[in-house]
C-alpha positions as CSV (number, residue, x, y, z in Angstrom):
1,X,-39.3,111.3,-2.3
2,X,-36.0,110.8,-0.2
3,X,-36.0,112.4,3.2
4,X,-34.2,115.6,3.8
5,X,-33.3,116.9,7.1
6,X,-32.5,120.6,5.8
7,X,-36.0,120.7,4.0
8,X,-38.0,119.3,7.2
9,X,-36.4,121.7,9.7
10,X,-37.1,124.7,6.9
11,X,-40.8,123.7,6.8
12,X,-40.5,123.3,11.0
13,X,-39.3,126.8,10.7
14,X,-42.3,128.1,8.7
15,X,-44.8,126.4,11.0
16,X,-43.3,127.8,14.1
17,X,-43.4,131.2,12.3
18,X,-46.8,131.3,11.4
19,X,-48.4,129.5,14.4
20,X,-50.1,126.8,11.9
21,X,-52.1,124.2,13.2
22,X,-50.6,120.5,12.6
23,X,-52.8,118.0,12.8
24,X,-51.3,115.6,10.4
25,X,-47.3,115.9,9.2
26,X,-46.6,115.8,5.5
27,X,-45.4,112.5,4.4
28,X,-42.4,113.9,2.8
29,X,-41.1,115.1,6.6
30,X,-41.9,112.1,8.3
31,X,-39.1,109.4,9.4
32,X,-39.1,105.9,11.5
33,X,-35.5,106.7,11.7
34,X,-34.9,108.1,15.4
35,X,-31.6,109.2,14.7
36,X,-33.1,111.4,11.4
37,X,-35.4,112.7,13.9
38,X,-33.0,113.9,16.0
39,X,-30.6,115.7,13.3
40,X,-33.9,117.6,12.4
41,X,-34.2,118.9,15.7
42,X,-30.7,119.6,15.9
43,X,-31.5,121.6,12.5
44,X,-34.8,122.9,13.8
45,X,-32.6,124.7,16.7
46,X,-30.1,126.3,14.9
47,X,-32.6,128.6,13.6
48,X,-34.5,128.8,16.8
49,X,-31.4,129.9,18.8
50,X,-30.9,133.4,17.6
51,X,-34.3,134.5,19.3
52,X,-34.7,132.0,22.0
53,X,-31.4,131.8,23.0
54,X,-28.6,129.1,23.1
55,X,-29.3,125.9,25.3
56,X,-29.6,125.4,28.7
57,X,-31.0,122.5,29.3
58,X,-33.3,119.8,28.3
59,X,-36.9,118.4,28.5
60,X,-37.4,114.9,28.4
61,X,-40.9,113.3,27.2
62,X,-43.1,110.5,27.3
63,X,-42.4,109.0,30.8
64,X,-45.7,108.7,32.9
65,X,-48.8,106.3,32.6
66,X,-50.8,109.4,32.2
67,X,-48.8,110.8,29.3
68,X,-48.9,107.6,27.6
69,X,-52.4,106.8,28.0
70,X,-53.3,110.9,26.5
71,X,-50.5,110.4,23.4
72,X,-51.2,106.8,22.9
73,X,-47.2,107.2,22.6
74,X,-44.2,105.8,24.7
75,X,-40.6,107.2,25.2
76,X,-39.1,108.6,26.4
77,X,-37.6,111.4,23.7
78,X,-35.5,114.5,24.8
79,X,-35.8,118.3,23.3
80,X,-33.6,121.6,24.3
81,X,-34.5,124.0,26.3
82,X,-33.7,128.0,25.2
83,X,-32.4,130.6,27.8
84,X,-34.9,133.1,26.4
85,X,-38.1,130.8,27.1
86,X,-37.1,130.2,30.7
87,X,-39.2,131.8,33.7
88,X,-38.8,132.2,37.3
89,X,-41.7,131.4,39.7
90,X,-44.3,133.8,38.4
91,X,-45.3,134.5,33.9
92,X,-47.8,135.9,31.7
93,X,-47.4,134.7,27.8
94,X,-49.8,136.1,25.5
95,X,-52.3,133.7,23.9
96,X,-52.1,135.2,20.4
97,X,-48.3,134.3,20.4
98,X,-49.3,130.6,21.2
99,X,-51.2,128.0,18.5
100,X,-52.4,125.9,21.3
101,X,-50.3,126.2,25.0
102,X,-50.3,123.1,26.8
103,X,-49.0,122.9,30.9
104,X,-47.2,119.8,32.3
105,X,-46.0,119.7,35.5
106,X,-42.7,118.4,36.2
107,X,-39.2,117.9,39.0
108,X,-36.6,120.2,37.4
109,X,-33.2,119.3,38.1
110,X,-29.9,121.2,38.1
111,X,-27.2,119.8,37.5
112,X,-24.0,120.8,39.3
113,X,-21.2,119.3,37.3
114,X,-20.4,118.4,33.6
115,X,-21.6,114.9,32.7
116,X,-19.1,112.7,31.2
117,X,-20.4,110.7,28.6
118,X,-21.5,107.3,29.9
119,X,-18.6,104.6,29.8
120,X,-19.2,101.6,27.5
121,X,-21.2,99.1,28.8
122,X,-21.6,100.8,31.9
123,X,-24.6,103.4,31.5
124,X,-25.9,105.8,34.0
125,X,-28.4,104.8,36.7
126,X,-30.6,106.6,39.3
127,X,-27.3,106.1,41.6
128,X,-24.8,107.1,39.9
129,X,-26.0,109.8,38.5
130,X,-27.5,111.0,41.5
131,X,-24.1,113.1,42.7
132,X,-24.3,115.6,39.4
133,X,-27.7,116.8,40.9
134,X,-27.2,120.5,42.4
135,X,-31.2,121.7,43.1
136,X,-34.7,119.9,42.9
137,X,-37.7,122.5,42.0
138,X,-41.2,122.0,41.0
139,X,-42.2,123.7,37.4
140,X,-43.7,123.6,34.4
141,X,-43.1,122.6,30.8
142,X,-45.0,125.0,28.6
143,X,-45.9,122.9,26.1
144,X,-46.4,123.8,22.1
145,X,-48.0,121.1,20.5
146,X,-49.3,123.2,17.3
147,X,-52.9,121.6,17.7
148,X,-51.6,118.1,17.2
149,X,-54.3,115.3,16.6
150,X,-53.4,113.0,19.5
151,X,-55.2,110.1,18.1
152,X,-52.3,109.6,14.9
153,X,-49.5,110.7,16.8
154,X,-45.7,109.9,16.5
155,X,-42.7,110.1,18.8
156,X,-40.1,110.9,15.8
157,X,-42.8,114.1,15.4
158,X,-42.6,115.3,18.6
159,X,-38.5,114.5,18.2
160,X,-38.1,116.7,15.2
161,X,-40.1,119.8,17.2
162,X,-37.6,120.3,19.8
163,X,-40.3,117.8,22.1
164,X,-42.4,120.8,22.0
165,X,-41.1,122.5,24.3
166,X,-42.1,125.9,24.6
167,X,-40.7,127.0,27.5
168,X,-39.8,126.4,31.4
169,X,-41.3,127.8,34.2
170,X,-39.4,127.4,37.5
171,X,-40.5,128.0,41.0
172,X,-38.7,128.9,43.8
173,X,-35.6,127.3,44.8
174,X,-36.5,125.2,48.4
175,X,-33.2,125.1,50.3
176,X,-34.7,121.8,52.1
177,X,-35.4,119.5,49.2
178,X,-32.3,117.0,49.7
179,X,-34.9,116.1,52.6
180,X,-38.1,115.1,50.5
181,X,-38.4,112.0,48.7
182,X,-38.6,112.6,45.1
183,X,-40.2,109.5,44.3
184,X,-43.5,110.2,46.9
185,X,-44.6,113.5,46.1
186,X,-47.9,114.5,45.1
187,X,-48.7,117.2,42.7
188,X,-51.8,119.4,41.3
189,X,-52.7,121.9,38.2
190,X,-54.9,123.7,38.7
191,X,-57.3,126.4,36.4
192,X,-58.1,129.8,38.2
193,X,-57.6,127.8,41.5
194,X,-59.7,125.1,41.0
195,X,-57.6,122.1,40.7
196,X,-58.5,120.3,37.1
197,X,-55.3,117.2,37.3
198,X,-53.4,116.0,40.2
199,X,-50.6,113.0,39.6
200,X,-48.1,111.6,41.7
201,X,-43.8,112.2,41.6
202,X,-42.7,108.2,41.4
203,X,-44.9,107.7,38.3
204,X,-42.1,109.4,36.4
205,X,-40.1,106.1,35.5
206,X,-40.3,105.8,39.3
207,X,-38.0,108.5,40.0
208,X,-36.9,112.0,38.5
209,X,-33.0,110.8,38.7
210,X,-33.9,107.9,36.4
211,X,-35.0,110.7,34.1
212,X,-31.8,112.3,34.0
213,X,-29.6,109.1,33.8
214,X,-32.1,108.0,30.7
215,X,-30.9,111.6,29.1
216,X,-27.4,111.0,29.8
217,X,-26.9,108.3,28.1
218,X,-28.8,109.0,25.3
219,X,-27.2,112.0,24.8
220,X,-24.0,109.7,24.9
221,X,-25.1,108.5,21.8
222,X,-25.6,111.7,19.8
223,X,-22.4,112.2,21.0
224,X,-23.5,115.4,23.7
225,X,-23.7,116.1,27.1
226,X,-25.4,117.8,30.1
227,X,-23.2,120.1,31.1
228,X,-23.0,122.1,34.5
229,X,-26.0,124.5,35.2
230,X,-28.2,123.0,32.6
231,X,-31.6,122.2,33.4
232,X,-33.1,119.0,33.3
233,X,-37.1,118.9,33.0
234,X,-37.3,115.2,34.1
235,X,-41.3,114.4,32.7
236,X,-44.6,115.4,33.7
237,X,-46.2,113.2,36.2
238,X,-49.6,115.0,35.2
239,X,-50.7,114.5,31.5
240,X,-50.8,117.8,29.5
241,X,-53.4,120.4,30.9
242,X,-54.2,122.8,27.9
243,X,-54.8,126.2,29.4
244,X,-57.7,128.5,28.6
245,X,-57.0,132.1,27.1
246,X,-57.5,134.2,30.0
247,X,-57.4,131.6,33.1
248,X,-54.1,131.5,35.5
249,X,-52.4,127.9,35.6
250,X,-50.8,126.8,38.9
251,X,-48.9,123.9,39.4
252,X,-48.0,122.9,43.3
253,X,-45.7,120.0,43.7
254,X,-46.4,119.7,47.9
255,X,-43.0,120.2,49.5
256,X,-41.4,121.4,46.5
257,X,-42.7,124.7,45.4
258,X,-45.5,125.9,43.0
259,X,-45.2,128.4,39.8
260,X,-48.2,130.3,38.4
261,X,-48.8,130.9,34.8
262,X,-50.8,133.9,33.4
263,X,-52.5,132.9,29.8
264,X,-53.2,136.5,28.6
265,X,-56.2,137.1,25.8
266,X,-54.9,138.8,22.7
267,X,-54.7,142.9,23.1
């Protein structure tokens, strides 16, 4: 059966709909193409947008030793982020809305200027595109991974579902972070304050801005941008933290902030 981006996104749709468990993807919605993968997730957004909102930004996946070693998979791979599923500092998200939430803990980046597409044979790097970066904050990526069997994953999977993002939670902006070095922080997550993960900034392909450049110019190639404003979830230097219904996730990146996630039971 021949592959069809329309009928993949549709059956994305339904999932995300009726919070189903996916373990295993039907073969009939599965690609080795990257750039298939892509135009589903492109297709997979269009019908996302008019609840979650339009774009604002982008999550980037797979780019830590510990993420690799709990996946068994190796990006990285970018997703959008909605206006609609983006927080400030403090959340509660109800767990009957969720199919399984997952935390990661993550440098988000602002950027402060459009980005031109990357010049041919000249892509960006951790210098140059270090001048489009506005603000530095610690957060999370709420992940939605839809009960995912990590032991027969794929990256083209997590692709087509907008990188499973779920949302963004940001904490406070810290006037001071120009004077921290990005690359040496440490950070925790922990469970109803006892820490369960910690992980460590540089381990992020050795720097958050290399995160950034890695999305620029791959969004060069889909012919897109990051454009000024946007949000830039650079990769979780702790692997995924699934969070008990009824506990509070916090996530402390020292020097750069902490946000605190409520995981409400069902009323």
């Amino acid at each position: 059966m021949a592959f069809s981006i329309a009928k993949a996104a549709n059956w994305l749709h339904q999932v995300d709909k009726a919070r189903a468990v996916v373990g295993w993807w039907p073969a009939q919605h599965t690609t080795d193409d990257e750039r298939l993968a892509y135009k589903v997730q492109d297709a997979f957004l269009k019908k996302q947008i008019p609840k979650q909102g339009p774009v604002v930004g982008y999550k980037i996946a797979l780019t830590s030793p510990q993420v690799w070693e709990q996946t068994g998979l190796k990006g990285p791979a970018y997703g959008p982020i909605r206006k609609k599923r983006v927080f400030e500092q403090k959340t509660s998200v109800r767990a009957d809305r969720w199919t399984r939430l997952g935390v990661e803990l993550e440098i988000i980046l602002t950027v402060n200027a459009d980005v031109p597409k990357p010049k041919a044979g000249k892509p960006y790097d951790k210098d140059s595109i270090a001048p489009f970066v506005g603000d530095a904050r610690a957060g999370f990526e709420l992940i939605e991974d839809r009960g995912a069997d990590y032991s027969r994953l794929s990256v083209n999977w997590l692709v087509m579902d907008l990188g499973w993002n779920g949302g963004s939670l940001l904490a406070k902006p810290n006037k001071d972070w120009r004077k921290l070095d990005l690359a040496k922080l440490e950070g925790s997550i922990s469970f109803d304050g006892k820490v369960v993960r910690e992980g460590h900034s540089g381990d992020v392909l050795g720097h958050c801005y290399n995160s950034l450049a890695w999305l620029a110019n791959k969004l060069g190639e889909h012919g897109k941008t990051v454009k000024k404003g946007m949000i830039v979830s650079t990769g979780s230097m702790v692997a995924c933290q699934f969070v008990p219904p009824g506990s509070t996730a916090t996530g402390k990146i020292h020097g750069l902030g902490e946000v605190t996630l409520k995981y409400e039971l069902p009323r």
